[in-house]
LUMKOLLO-513488 format. One line per 3 residues: their letters; for each residue y, x, z negated of C-alpha. Coordinates in Angstrom, 3 decimals. Example, Ala and Ser with C-alpha at 12.3 -4.5 7.8 and 13.67 -1.06 7.14 Angstrom:
# residues 2
AS) -4.500 12.300 -7.800  -1.060 13.670 -7.140
# end
This chain:
# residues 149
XXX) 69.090 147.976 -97.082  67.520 148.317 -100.353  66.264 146.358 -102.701
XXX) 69.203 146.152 -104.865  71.260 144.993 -101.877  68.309 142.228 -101.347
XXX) 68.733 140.847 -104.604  72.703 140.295 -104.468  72.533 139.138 -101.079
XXX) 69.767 136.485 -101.689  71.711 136.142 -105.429  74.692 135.293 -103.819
XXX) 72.583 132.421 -101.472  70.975 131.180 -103.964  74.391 130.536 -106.028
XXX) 75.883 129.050 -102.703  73.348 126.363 -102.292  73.487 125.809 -106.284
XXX) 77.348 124.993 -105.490  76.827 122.944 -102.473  74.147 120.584 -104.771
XXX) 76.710 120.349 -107.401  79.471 119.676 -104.470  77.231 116.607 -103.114
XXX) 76.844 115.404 -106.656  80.490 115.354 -107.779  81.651 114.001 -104.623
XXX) 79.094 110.913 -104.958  80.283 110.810 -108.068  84.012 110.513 -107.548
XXX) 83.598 107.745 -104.503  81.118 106.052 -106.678  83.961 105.997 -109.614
XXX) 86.703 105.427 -106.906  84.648 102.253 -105.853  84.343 100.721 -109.257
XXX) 87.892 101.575 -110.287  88.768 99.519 -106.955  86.452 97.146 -107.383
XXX) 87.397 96.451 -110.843  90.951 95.772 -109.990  89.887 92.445 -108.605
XXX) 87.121 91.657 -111.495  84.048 93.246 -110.164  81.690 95.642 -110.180
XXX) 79.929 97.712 -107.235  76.492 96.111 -108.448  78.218 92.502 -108.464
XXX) 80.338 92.883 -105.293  76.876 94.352 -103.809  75.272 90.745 -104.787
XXX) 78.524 88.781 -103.731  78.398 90.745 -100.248  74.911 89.720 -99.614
XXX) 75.127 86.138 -100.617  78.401 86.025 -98.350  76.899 87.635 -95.043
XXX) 73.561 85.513 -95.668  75.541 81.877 -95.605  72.890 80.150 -97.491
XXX) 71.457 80.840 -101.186  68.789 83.500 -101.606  65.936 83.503 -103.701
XXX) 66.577 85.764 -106.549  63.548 87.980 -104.833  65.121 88.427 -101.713
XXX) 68.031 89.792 -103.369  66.447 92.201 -105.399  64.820 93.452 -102.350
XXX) 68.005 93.564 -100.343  69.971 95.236 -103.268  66.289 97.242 -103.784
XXX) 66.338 96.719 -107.205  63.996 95.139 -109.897  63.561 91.337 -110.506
XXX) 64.947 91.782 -114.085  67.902 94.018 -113.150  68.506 90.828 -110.380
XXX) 68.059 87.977 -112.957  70.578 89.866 -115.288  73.346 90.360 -112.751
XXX) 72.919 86.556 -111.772  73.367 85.804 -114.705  76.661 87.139 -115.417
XXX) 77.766 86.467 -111.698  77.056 82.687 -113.021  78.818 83.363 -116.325
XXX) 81.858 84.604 -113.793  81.493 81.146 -111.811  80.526 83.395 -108.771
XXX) 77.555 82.283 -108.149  75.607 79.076 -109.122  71.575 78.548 -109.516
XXX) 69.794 76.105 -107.045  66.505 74.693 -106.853  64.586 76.187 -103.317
XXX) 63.954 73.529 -101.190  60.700 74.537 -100.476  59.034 74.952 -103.936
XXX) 60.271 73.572 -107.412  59.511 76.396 -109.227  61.672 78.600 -107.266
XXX) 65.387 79.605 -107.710  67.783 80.687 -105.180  71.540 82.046 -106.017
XXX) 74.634 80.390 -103.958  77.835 82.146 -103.897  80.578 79.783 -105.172
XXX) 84.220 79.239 -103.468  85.384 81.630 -106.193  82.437 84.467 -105.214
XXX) 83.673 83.676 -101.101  87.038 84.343 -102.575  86.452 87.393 -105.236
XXX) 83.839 89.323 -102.407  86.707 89.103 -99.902  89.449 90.776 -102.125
XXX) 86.564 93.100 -102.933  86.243 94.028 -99.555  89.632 94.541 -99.013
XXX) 89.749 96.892 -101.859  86.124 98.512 -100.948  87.884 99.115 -96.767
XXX) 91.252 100.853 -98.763  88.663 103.927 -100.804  86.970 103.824 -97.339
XXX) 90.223 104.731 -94.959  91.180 107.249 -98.028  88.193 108.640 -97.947
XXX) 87.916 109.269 -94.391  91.437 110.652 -93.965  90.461 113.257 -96.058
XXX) 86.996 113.559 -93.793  89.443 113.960 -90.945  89.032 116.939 -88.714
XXX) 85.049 116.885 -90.037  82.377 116.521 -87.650  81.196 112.864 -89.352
XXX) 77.851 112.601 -87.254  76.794 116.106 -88.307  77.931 114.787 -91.849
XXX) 75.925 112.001 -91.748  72.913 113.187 -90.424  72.964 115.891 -92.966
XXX) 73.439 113.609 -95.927  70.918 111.356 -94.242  67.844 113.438 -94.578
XX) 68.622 114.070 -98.513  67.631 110.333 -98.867
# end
């Protein structure tokens, strides 16, 4: 082989993996969009139905670090979506039990409520998503996607 061959061969490599990137990218992209569009059909957002889901599963209120960790985001970006969780009555402020100074964010009937018809909506871009997954080896999948973390 010579070297011209080389070059079109590894050309034609390199422009396959530059596709495959772009093919991870615009598929996050569209379940990401798919998500929100579902999402928003029942007044939320990913980041808010993210907060909701954690307040829900925890069954008591969270201090306002804990969800930032669990959501591993900043304090601010936290303190901001509280807020308009609160402004939503979806979530309420309480004082922490253990020190004054402290907040903690409780989900609200209406949160219980609004994360549940989230989740509904969140489980119907899930099944379409993995009907059109069908047929693909999904533990191969995920272990692939996994290391790109």
């Amino acid at each position: 082989m010579n070297k011209r061959q080389t070059r079109v061969r590894h050309g034609s490599h390199v422009e396959n993996d530059r596709q495959l990137m772009f093919y991870i990218v615009n598929t996050g992209r569209a379940v990401e969009e798919s998500l929100e569009e579902a999402l928003a059909r029942v007044g939320l957002s990913l980041a808010k139905f993210g907060a909701l889901t954690h307040l829900v599963e925890a069954g008591e209120p969270l201090g306002l670090s804990e969800c930032a960790e669990k959501m591993t985001c900043v304090r601010s970006n936290i303190t901001q979506l509280m807020d308009r969780l609160e402004t939503d009555g979806l979530v309420r402020r309480v004082e922490d039990p253990q020190d004054r100074r402290a907040v903690r964010a409780a989900v609200t009937r209406l949160g219980i409520k609004r994360q549940a018809a989230g989740a509904k909506e969140v489980a119907r871009v899930q099944a379409k998503l993995f009907k059109a997954l069908d047929g693909i080896d999904q533990g191969a999948l995920r272990r692939a996607l996994s290391v790109v973390r």
